[in-house]
C-alpha positions as CSV (number, residue, x, y, z in Angstrom):
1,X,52.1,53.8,98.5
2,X,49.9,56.6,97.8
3,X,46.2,57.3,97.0
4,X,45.2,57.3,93.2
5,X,45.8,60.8,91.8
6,X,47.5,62.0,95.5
7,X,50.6,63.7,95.3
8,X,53.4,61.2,95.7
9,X,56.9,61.2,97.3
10,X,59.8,59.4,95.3
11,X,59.6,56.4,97.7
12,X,55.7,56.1,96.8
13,X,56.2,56.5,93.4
14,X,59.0,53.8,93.2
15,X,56.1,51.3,94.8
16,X,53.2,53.1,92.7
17,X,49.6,53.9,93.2
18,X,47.3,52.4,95.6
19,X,44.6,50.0,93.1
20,X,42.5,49.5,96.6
21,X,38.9,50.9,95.4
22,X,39.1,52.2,91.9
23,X,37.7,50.7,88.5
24,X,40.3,48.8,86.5
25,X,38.6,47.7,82.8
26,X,40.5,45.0,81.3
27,X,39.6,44.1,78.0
28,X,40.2,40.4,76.2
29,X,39.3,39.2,79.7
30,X,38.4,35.9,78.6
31,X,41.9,33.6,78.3
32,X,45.7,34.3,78.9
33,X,47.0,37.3,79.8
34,X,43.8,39.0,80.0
35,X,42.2,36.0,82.6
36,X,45.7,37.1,85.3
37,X,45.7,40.5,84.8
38,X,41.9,40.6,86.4
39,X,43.5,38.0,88.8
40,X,46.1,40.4,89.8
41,X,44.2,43.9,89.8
42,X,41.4,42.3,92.1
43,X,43.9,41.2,94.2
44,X,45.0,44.7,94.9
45,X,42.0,45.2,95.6
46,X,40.3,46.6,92.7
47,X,37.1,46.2,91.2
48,X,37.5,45.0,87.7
49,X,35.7,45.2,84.9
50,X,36.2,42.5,82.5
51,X,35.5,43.0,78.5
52,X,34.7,39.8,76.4
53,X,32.8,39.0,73.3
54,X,31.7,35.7,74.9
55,X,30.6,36.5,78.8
56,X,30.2,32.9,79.1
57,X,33.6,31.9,78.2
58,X,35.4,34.6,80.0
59,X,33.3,34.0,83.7
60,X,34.3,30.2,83.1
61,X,38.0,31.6,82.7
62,X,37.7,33.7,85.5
63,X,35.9,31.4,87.9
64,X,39.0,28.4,86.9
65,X,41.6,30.5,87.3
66,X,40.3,31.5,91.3
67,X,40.2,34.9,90.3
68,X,38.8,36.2,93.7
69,X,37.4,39.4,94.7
70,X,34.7,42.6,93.1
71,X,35.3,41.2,89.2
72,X,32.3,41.5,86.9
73,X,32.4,40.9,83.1
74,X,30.8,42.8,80.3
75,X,30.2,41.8,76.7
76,X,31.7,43.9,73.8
77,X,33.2,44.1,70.2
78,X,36.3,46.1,70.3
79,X,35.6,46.4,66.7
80,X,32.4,47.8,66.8
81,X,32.2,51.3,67.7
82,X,28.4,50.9,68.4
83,X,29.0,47.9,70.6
84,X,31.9,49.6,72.8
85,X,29.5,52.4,73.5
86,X,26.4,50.2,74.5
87,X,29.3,48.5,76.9
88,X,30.0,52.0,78.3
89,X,26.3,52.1,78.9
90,X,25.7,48.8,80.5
91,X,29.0,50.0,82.5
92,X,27.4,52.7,84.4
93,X,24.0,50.9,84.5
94,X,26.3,48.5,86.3
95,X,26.6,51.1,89.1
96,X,30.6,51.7,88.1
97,X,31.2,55.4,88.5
98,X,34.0,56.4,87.3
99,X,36.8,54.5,85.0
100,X,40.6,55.0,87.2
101,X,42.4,52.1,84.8
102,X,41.9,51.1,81.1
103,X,43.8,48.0,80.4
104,X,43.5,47.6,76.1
105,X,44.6,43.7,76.8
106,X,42.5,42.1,73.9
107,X,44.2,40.5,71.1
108,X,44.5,37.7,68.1
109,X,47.2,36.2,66.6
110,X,47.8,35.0,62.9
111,X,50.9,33.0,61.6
112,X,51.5,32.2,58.0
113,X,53.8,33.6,55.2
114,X,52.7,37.1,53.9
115,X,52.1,35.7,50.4
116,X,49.1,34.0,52.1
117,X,47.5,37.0,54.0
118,X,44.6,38.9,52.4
119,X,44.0,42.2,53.1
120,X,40.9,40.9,55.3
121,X,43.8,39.2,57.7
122,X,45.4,42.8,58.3
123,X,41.7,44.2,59.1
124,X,41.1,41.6,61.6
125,X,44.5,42.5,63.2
126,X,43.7,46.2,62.9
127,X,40.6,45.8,64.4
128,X,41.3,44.1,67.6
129,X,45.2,45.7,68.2
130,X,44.6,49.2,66.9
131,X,40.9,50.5,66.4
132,X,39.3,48.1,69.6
133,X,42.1,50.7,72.0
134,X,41.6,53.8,69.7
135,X,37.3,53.3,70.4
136,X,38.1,52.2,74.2
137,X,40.2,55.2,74.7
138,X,38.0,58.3,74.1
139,X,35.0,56.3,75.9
140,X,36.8,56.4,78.9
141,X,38.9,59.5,78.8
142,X,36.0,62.2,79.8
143,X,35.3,60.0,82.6
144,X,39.4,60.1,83.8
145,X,39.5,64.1,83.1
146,X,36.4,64.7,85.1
147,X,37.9,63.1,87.9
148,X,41.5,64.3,87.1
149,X,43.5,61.7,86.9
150,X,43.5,57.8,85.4
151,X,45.9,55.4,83.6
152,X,45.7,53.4,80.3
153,X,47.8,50.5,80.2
154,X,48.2,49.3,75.8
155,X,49.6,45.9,75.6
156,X,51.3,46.1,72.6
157,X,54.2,43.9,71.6
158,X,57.4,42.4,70.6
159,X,56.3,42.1,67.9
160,X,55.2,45.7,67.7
161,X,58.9,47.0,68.1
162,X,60.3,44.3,65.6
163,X,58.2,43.3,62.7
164,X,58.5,39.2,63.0
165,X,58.4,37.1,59.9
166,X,55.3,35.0,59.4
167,X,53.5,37.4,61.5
168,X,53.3,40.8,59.3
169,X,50.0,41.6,59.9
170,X,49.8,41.0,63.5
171,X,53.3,43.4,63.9
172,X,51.9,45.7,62.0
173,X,49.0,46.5,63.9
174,X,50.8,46.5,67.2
175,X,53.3,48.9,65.7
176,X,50.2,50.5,65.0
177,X,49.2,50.6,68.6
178,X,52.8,51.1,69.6
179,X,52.4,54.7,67.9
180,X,49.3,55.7,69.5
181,X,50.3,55.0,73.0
182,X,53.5,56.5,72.3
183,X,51.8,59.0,71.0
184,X,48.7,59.8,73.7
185,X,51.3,59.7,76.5
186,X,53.0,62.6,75.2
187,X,49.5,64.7,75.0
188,X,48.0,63.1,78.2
189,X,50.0,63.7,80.8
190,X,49.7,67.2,81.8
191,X,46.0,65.9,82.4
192,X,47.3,63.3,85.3
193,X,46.4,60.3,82.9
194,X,49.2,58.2,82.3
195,X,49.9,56.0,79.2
196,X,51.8,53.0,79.6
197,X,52.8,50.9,76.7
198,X,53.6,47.1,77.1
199,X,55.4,45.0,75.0
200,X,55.4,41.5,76.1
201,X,57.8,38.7,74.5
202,X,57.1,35.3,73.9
203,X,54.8,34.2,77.1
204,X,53.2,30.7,77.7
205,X,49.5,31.2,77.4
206,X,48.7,28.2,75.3
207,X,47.4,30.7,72.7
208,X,48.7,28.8,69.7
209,X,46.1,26.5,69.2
210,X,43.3,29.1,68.9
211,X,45.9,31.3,66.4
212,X,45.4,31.5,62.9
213,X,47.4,29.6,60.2
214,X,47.9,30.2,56.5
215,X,50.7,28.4,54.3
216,X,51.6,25.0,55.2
217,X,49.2,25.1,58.1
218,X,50.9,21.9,60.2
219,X,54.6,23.4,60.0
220,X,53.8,26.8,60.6
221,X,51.9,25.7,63.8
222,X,54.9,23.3,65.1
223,X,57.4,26.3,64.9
224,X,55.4,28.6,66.5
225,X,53.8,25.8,69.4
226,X,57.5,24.9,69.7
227,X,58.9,28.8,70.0
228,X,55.9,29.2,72.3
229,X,57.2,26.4,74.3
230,X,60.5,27.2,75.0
231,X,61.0,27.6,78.9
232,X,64.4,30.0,78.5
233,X,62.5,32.7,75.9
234,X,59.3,32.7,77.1
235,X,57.4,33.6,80.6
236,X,54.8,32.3,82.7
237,X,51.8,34.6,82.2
238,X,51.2,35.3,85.3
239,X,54.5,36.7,86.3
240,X,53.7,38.7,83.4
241,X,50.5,39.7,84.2
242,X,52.3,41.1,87.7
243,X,54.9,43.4,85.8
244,X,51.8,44.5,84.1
245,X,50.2,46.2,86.9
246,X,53.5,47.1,88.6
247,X,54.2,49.2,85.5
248,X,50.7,50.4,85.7
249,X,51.0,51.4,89.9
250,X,53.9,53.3,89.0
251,X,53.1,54.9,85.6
252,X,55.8,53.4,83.2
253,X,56.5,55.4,80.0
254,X,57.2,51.5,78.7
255,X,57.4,47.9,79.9
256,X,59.0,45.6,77.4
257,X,58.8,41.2,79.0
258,X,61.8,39.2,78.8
259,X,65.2,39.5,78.8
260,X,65.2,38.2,75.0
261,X,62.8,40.9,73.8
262,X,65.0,44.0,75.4
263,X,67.6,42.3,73.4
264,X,66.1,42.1,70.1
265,X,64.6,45.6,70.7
266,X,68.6,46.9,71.5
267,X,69.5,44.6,68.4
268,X,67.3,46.4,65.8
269,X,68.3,49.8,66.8
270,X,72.1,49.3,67.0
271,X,72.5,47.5,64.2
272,X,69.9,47.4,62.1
273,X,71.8,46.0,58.8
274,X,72.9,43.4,60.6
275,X,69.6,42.5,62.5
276,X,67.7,42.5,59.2
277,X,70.4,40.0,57.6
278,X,69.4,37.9,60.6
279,X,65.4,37.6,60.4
280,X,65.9,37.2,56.9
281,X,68.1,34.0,57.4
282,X,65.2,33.2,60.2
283,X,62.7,33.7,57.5
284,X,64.6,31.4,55.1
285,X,63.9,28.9,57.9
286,X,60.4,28.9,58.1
287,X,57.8,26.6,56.2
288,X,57.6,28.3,52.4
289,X,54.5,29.7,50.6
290,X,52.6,26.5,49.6
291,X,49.9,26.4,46.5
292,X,46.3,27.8,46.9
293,X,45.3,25.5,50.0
294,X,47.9,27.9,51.9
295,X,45.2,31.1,51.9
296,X,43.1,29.1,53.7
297,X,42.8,29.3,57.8
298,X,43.4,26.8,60.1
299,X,43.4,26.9,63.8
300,X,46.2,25.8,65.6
301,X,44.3,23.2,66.8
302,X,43.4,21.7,64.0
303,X,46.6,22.0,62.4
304,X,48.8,19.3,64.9
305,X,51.5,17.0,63.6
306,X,54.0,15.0,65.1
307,X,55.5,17.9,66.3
308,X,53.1,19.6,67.8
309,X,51.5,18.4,70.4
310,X,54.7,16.4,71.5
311,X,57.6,16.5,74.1
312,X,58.7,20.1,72.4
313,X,55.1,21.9,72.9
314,X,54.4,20.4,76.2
315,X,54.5,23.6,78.5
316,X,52.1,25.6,75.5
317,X,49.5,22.6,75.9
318,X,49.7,22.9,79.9
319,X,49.4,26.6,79.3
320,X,46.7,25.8,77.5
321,X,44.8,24.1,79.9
322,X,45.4,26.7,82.6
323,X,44.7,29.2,80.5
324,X,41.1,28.4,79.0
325,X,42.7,27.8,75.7
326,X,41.2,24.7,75.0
């Protein structure tokens, strides 16, 4: 193991960086993915920085989930310019200084046919997966070239390496962000900052009951509560939440979660005729466009049938509750 920024053997950099003693700021820190990644930085001994809209709600999160070492959490917009810069204020006023890890976590999800989405649905998923890590990026950048080194972990997704039915605009922005980590690794690096882009496959936060659904707003919940659910495609978020910072310690060009996702990723580029024949039968199977009730949203939870909750969505409801998702 070696110190942040030291020069490494290939033994160290097969373990990774040291965390013990630098800043790690996680953004979306209030549920899910965002709650164990704090978890696990602190536990290397870091002092996190969490970033939530509600300080309230993400503490709670925090406090439930026995997150346990130097955490603190900050409020923020990510989709406020203005508001990520008074953050960077409150940051240093905080005492914090230097930023050693960015960790652009934050994230929302909306489900629905694409007949239903409004061009306000692909601005909300802008904001949060594309603009929120393009604004937290240059605000901490000066502060990782002035000390020479720092990482920037982008959780993008799946869904930002295959565009998923019933999901457009949420793949589209996370291609979006796909491109510009992609992209600011490239011109980084010979700075010692190190972009690493994550694309995470189905895990079981319990998120689907505070996602947004359009369309035939009980159906499209119970497929994707059910998909959510299923203990063979999807991962336990806090295993994931460890390959996170793993990839971050060793500087990862890419992490893609789950077996199932490095298939479908392998799928679409080896094939692509055939791939696209295959979502499009997929897509054939979800709920159809309904009348005008459709372009109105629903959350998850209040969109529950007799499918969802039941037997099938049990593990996304435990999730749930473990999670702060309720």
């Amino acid at each position: 193991m070696t110190a942040f920024g030291a020069e490494s053997t290939t033994d160290e950099v097969l373990e990774g960086i040291d965390l013990t003693g630098t800043n790690v700021v996680v953004t979306g820190a209030s549920a899910g993915l965002g709650v164990e990644t704090v978890r696990v930085a602190a536990a290397h001994g870091a002092t996190v920085v969490g970033i939530a809209r509600d300080t309230t709600k993400a503490e709670k999160a925090l406090a439930e989930a026995g997150v346990d070492g130097d955490v603190q959490v900050l409020e923020a917009d990510l989709a406020s310019l203005a508001s990520i810069r008074a953050f960077a204020d409150a940051f240093f006023a905080a005492g914090h200084d230097r930023i050693d890890v960015l960790i652009n976590n934050a994230g929302i999800i909306q489900v629905g046919p694409a007949a239903h989405m409004q061009l306000t649905d692909y601005d909300d998923a802008m904001n949060t997966h594309f603009w929120g890590p393009l604004y937290m990026t240059p605000a901490a950048l000066p502060h990782m070239r002035r000390q020479g080194h720092g990482r920037i972990v982008n959780i993008s997704s799946i869904g930002g390496r295959v565009s998923v039915p019933h999901m457009v605009p949420y793949s589209a922005s996370k291609f979006a962000l796909t491109g510009l980590s992609d992209g600011l690794r490239y011109e980084l690096a010979h700075e010692n900052i190190v972009v690493t882009t994550v694309s995470p496959g189905l895990m079981r936060t319990g998120s689907p009951l505070n996602a947004s659904m359009k369309g035939r707003h009980p159906q499209e919940y119970a497929w994707f509560a059910i998909s959510d659910s299923l203990p063979l495609a999807t991962i336990d978020v806090e295993r994931a939440a460890r390959q996170v910072i793993a990839a971050c310690r060793r500087g990862d060009a890419e992490l893609v979660i789950t077996v199932q996702a490095k298939i479908a990723i392998l799928a679409r580029t080896v094939a692509p005729e055939l791939f696209a024949a295959a979502m499009t039968m997929i897509n054939r199977l979800l709920p159809p466009p309904t009348g005008k009730e459709g372009d109105s949203t629903r959350l998850g939870r209040d969109s529950e049938s007799a499918w969802a909750p039941s037997a099938l969505t049990a593990p996304t409801y435990k999730a749930a509750e473990e999670n702060n998702e309720l």
